[in-house]
C-alpha positions in Angstrom: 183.8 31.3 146.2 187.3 33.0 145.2 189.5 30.5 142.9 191.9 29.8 145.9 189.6 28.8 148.1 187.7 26.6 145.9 191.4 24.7 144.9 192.1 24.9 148.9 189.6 21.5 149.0 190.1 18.1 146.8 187.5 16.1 144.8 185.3 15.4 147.9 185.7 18.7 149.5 188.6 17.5 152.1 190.7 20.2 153.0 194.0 20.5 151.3 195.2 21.6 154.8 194.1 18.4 156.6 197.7 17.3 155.1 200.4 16.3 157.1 203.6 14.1 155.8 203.5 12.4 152.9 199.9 11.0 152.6 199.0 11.5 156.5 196.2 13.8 157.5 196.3 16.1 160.7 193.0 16.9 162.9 191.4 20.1 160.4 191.2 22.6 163.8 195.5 23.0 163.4 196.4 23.4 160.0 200.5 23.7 159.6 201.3 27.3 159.2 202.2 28.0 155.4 201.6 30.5 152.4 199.4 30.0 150.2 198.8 31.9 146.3 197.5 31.5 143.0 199.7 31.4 139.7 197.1 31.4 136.8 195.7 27.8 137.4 198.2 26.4 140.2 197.9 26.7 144.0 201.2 27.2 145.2 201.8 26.5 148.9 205.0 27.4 150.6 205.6 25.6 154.1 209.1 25.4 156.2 210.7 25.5 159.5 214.0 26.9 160.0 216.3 26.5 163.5 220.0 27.8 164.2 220.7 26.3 167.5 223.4 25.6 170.1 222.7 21.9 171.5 224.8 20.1 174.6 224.1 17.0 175.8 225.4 16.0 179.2 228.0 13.4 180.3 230.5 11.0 179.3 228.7 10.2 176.1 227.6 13.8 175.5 229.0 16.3 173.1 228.1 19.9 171.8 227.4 21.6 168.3 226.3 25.3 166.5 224.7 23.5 163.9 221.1 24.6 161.7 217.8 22.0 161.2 216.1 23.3 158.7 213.4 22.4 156.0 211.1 24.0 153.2 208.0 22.6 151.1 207.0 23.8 147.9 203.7 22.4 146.7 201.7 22.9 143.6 198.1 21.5 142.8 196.0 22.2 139.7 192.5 20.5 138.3 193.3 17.5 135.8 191.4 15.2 134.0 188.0 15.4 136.3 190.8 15.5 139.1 193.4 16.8 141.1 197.1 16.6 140.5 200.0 17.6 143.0 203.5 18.1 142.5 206.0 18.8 145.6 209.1 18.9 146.8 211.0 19.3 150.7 214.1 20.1 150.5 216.8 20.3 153.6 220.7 21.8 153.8 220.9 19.4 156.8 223.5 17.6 155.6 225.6 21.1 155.4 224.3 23.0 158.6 224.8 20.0 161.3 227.0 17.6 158.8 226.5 13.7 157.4 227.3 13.4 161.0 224.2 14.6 162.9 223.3 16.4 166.0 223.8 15.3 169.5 221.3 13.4 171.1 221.7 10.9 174.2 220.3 7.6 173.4 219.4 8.0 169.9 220.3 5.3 167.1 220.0 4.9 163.7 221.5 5.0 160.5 225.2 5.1 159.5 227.8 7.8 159.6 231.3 6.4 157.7 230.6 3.0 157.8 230.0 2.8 161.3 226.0 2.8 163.5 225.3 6.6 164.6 224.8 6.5 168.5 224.0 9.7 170.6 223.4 11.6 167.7 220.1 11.9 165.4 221.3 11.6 161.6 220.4 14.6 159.5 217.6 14.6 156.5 218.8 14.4 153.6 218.5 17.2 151.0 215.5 15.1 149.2 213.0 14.7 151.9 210.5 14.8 149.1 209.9 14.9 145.6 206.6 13.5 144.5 203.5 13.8 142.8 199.8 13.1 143.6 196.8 12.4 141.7 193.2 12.2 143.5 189.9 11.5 141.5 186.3 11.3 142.9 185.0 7.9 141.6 181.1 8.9 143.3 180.3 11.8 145.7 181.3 9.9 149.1 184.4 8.2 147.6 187.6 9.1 145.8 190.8 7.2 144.3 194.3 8.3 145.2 197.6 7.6 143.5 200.9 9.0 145.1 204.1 8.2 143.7 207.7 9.6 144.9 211.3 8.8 143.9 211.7 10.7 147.6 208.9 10.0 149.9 206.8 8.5 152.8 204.7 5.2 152.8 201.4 4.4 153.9 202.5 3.3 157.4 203.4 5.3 160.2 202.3 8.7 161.7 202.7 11.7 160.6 206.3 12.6 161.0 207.1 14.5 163.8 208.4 18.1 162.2 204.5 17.6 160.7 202.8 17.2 163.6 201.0 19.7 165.2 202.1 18.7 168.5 205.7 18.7 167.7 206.1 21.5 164.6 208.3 23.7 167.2 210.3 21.0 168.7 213.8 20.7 167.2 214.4 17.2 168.5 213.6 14.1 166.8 212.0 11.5 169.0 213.6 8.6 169.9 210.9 6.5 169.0 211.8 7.8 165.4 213.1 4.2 163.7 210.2 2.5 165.4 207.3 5.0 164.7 208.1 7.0 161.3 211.7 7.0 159.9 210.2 6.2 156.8 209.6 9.4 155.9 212.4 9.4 153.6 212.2 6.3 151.9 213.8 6.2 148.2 210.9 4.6 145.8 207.3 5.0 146.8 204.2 3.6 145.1 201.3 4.2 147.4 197.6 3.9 145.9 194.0 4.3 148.0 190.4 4.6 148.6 189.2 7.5 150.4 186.1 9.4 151.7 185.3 12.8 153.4 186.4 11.2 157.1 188.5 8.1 156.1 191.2 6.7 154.2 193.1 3.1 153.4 196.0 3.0 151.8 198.6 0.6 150.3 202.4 0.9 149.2 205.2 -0.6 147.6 208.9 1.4 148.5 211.9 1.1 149.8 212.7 -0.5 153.1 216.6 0.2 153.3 217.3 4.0 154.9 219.1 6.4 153.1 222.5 6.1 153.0 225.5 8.4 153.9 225.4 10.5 150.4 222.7 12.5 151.8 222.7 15.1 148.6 221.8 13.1 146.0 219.1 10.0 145.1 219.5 7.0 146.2 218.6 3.4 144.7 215.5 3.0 143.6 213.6 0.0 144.8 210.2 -1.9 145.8 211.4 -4.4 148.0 208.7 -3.6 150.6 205.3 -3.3 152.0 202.8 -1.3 153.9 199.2 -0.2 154.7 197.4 2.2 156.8 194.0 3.0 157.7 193.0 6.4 158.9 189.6 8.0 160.4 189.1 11.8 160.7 186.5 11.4 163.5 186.0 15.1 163.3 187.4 18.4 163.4 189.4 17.7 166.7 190.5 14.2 165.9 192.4 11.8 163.8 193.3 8.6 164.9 195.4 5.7 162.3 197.0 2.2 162.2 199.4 1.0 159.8 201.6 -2.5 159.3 204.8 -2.6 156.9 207.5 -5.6 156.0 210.9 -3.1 155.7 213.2 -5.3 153.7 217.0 -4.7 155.1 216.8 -1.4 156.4 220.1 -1.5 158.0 223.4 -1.4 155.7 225.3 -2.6 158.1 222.9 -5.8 158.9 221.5 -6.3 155.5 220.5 -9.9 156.3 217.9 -8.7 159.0 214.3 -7.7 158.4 211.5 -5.5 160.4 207.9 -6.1 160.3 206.3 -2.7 162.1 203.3 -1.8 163.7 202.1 1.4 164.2 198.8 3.4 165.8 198.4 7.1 166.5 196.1 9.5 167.9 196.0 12.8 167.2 194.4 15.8 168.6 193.9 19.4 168.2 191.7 22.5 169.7 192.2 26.0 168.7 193.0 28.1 171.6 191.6 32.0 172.3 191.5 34.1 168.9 195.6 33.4 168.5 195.9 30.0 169.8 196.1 26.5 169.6 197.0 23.3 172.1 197.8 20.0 170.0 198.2 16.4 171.0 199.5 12.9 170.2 199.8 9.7 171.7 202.0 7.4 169.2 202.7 3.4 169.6 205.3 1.7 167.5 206.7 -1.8 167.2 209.7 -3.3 165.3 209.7 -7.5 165.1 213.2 -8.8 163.8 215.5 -12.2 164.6 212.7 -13.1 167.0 212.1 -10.3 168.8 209.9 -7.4 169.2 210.7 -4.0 171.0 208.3 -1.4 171.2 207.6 2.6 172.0 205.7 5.1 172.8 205.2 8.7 172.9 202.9 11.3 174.1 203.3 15.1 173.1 201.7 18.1 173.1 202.8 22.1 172.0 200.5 25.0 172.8 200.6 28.3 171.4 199.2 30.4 174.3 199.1 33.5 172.5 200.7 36.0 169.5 203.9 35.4 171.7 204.3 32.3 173.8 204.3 28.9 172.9 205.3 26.1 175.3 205.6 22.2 174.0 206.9 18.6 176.1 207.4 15.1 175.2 207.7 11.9 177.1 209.2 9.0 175.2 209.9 5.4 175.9 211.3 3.0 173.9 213.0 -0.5 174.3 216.6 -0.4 172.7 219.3 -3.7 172.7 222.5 -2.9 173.0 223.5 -3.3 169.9 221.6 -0.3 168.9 222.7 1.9 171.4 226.4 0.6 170.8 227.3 -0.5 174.1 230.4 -1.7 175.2 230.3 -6.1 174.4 232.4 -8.8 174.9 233.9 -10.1 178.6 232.3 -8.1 180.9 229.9 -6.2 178.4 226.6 -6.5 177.2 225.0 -8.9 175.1 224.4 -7.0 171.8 220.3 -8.6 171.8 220.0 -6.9 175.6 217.3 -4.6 175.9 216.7 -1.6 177.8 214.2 0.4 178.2 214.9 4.2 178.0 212.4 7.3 178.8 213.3 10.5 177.6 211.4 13.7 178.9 211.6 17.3 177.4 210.1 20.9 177.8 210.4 23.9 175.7 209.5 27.4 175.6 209.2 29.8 172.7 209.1 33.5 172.7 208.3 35.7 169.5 210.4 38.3 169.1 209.9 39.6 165.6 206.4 39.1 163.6 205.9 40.4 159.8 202.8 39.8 157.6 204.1 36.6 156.6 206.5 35.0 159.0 207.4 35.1 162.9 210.6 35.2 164.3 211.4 33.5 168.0 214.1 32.6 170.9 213.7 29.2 172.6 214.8 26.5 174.5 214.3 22.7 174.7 215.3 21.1 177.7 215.7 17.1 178.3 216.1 14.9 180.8 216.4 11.1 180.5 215.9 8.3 182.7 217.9 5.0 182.2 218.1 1.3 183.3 221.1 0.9 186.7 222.9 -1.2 184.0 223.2 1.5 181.5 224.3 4.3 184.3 228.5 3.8 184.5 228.3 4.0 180.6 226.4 7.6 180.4 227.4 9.3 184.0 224.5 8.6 185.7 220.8 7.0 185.7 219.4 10.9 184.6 221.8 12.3 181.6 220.9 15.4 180.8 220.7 18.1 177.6 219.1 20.6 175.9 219.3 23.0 173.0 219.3 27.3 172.9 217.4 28.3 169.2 215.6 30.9 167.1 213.4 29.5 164.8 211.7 31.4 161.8 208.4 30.0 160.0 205.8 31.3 158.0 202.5 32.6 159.4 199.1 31.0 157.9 197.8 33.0 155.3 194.9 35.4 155.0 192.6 32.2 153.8 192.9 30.2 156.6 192.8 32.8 159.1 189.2 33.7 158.3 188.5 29.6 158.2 190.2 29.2 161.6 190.1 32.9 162.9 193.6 32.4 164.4 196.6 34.1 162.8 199.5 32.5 164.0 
C-alpha cells in the first residue's frame, strides 16, 4: 500500500474521507470532492467551494445582490505518538464578497448586523470558519480516543453543516432551519473529547454558546460557557444516522439574558450513481427550548449528480419562527413578539458543467425558491407564496486520483 493511501485511514482504519464538518462523519459511498498529496510525512488535503452569484428575492421584503459565497479547507495529518494528529484551517472572504451584511434570503433570521437582528438575509461566515487541531489514538483494535480542540470550530452537537453535506455541497443557500439544526459551526472556543470505533462515535464538548459577532475578520472571545454531546452510528457504507443535545449559553447579543437547550437528529444517505455519479440524502430535525418554549424544524434534501455534466438538487424546509425572530411589525395592531409561525420554504436547482480540468470543474446554475407562509404573515411579505432565487457559476475541485479508484467515480 502507497504512503497516501495508508495515511488516507485513521488508527482503526476509518476513512479520513468519512469527514464531514468539524467532528461529523458523512455516509463513506460520497466522499466531498477534494485534493489530496503527500509532503514528506504530511497528507495535505485541499477542499473548497466557490460561487459568484446574482440573488433576488421577491416582494415587499425582498431585495437583490452580485455578491460571492465562497470557502476553502486546508488540512494536514501526520502519524504522532502511536497516533494521528490534524491540523486545519477554513477560511472565507464572505465578509468582503456579500458584506457583514449578508445575502438576501426571505424568512431567514439570525445574528446581528449594526446592532440591530438580521431578517431576510442569511449573515455571512466569518473569515475563521476553522482553525483547529485533532489528535486520535487507538486505545485497542475496536476502539480509539479522540481529542479536537479549536479556537474556531464546531461542537459535538448538530449535523453536519450544510455546505458539508453531501446532499447540499452545491446548494448556495443556507437553510432556514440553520440556528436550530447547526449554526454552531462557527463557534469561538471548542473543547470536544470522544470514544470511537470502526462504525460509531460519542462525543462531548465544552465551547462557546454566543454567535459570532459583527467583526467577522478577526477572533472572537474565547469561552466555555456551554455544553454538548452527540452520538453517531455509520450503519454502513450508505448510511449515517446521529443525535446530539447542547445548553448554548446567551447566544444572542442582543438578548443576552436568554438561553437555548437544543436537540438535534439526522439521517444521512448516500449511493453512488452510474460510473460518474452520485444521489445523496438527508432528513434533519432540530429543536430550540428558551423562556418556556420550544420551536422546532425540519428538513429533507437531496442533490444528484446525474452525470460528468448535470447535477440537480431540492430542499423542503419547515421551521416554527416567533415574530420576534422574523422582526415583525409589534405594538397596536402587530404581533406579539413570542407569536409563532410556521414557515416552509421549497427550492430546486440545476447545474451544468461547462469547463472540467484534471483538478477542478467549472459550472452555470440556478437555485430557485418558493415559500409558503401563515395568512397572518401575507400583507407583510406580498403574498402567502414569496418568491426568489439565485443565477451562479460555481468552481470546486474534483476528487483525486485515490479516491476515484476507491469509488470509481471521478467527479
Amino acid at each position: 500500500m502507497n504512503p497516501m493511501a495508508m495515511m488516507m485511514n485513521d488508527p482503526l482504519g476509518v476513512s479520513m474521507e468519512r469527514m464531514g464538518s468539524g467532528t461529523t462523519w458523512i455516509p463513506d459511498a460520497v466522499p466531498l470532492p477534494a485534493r489530496h498529496a503527500m509532503s514528506g510525512s504530511w497528507l495535505l488535503m485541499l477542499h473548497g467551494f466557490g460561487f459568484a452569484q446574482y440573488d433576488k428575492q421577491g416582494g415587499p421584503r425582498g431585495n437583490d445582490q452580485f455578491g460571492s459565497l465562497n470557502w476553502a479547507m486546508l488540512m494536514a495529518s501526520r502519524d504522532l505518538l502511536g497516533g494521528r494528529f490534524q491540523a486545519r484551517t477554513m477560511l472565507s472572504l464572505d465578509p468582503a464578497t456579500v458584506t457583514n451584511r449578508g445575502y438576501p434570503l426571505l424568512l431567514q433570521s439570525g445574528e446581528t448586523y449594526r446592532g440591530q437582528s438580521l431578517f431576510d438575509r442569511q449573515h455571512p461566515h466569518d473569515f475563521w470558519m476553522e482553525f483547529a487541531v485533532m489528535y486520535e489514538r487507538a486505545l485497542s483494535r475496536s476502539i480509539g480516543v479522540t481529542v479536537y480542540a479549536a479556537p474556531s470550530g464546531e461542537p459535538a452537537l448538530g449535523p453536519v453543516a450544510f455546505m458539508h453535506r453531501p446532499s447540499a455541497m452545491d446548494n448556495l443557500v443556507a437553510p432556514l432551519s440553520h440556528h436550530w439544526q447547526d449554526a454552531t459551526h462557527i463557534s469561538f472556543g471548542v473543547l470536544t473529547g470522544g470514544l470511537f470505533g470502526r462504525h460509531w462515535k460519542l462525543e462531548g464538548s465544552v465551547f462557546n454558546g454566543r454567535e459570532p459577532n459583527e467583526e467577522r475578520w478577526g477572533f472572537d472571545r474565547i469561552r466555555f460557557d456551554s455544553y454538548s454531546g452527540r452520538f453517531t452510528a455509520h450503519l454502513d457504507s450508505s448510511w449515517v444516522v446521529s443525535a446530539g443535545y447542547g445548553f448554548l449559553k446567551s447566544p444572542e447579543a442582543l438578548t443576552p439574558s436568554e438561553s437555548i437547550h437544543r436537540v438535534t437528529a439526522s439521517l444521512l444517505q448516500g449511493r453512488k450513481l452510474g460510473m460518474d455519479g452520485q444521489i445523496a440524502s438527508s432528513v434533519i430535525w432540530g429543536a430550540n427550548r428558551h423562556s418556556g418554549r420550544t420551536t422546532h424544524s425540519v428538513l429533507a434534501e437531496s442533490e444528484a449528480i446525474l452525470n460528468r455534466r448535470n447535477t440537480i438538487f431540492g430542499r423542503v424546509d419547515v421551521v416554527q419562527k416567533t415574530a420576534g425572530e422574523l422582526v415583525l411589525p409589534s405594538g397596536p395592531g402587530g404581533f406579539a413578539p413570542d407569536s409563532t409561525f410556521t414557515v416552509t420554504a421549497l427550492s430546486v436547482g440545476y447545474i451544468r458543467e461547462l469547463v472540467r480540468s484534471s483538478k477542478a470543474t467549472v459550472g452555470v446554475g440556478f437555485q430557485a425558491g418558493l415559500n409558503v407562509l401563515p395568512a397572518a404573515l401575507a400583507p407583510i411579505y406580498g403574498s402567502r407564496t414569496p418568491a426568489g432565487g439565485m443565477l451562479f457559476v460555481r468552481i470546486r475541485p474534483l476528487h483525486g486520483a485515490h479516491t476515484m479508484s476507491r469509488t470509481a467515480m471521478p467527479m
